[in-house]
C-alpha positions in Angstrom: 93.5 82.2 100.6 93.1 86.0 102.1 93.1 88.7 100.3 95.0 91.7 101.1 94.1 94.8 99.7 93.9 97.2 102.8 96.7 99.0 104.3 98.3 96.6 106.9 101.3 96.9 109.6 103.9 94.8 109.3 107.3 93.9 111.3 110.5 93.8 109.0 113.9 92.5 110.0 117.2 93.1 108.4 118.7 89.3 108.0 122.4 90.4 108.7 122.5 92.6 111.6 118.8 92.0 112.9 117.6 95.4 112.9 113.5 95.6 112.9 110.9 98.5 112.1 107.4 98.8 111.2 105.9 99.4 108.2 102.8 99.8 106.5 102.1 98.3 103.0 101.1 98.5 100.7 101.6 102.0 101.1 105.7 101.7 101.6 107.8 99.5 99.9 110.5 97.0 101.9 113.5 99.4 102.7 117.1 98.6 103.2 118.6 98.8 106.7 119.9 102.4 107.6 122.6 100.6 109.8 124.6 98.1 107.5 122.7 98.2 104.3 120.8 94.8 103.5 117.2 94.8 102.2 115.1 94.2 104.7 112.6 91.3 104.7 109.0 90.7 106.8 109.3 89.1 110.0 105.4 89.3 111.5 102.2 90.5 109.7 100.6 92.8 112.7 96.8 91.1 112.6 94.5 92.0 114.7 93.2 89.5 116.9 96.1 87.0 116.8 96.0 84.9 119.4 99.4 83.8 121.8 
């Protein structure tokens, strides 16, 4: 299992209107969309080296 203790970037979508920012946690917390409301949820965790 890994262990995430260090600041890391991560994509977030809203699930209704499909919205997406960037965020860094665990600094931030998950924020609700500014354009219709809907906690946002994760999308991508932003690792280095990922491969395509």
């Amino acid at each position: 299992m890994i262990q995430r203790d260090k600041v890391e970037p991560v994509q977030i979508q809203c699930p209704r209107c499909r919205h997406t920012e960037i965020i860094y946690i665990p600094i931030e917390e998950l924020p609700r969309c500014p354009h219709c409301g809907s906690q946002m949820t994760i999308k991508e965790l932003l690792d280095e080296g990922k491969s395509t």
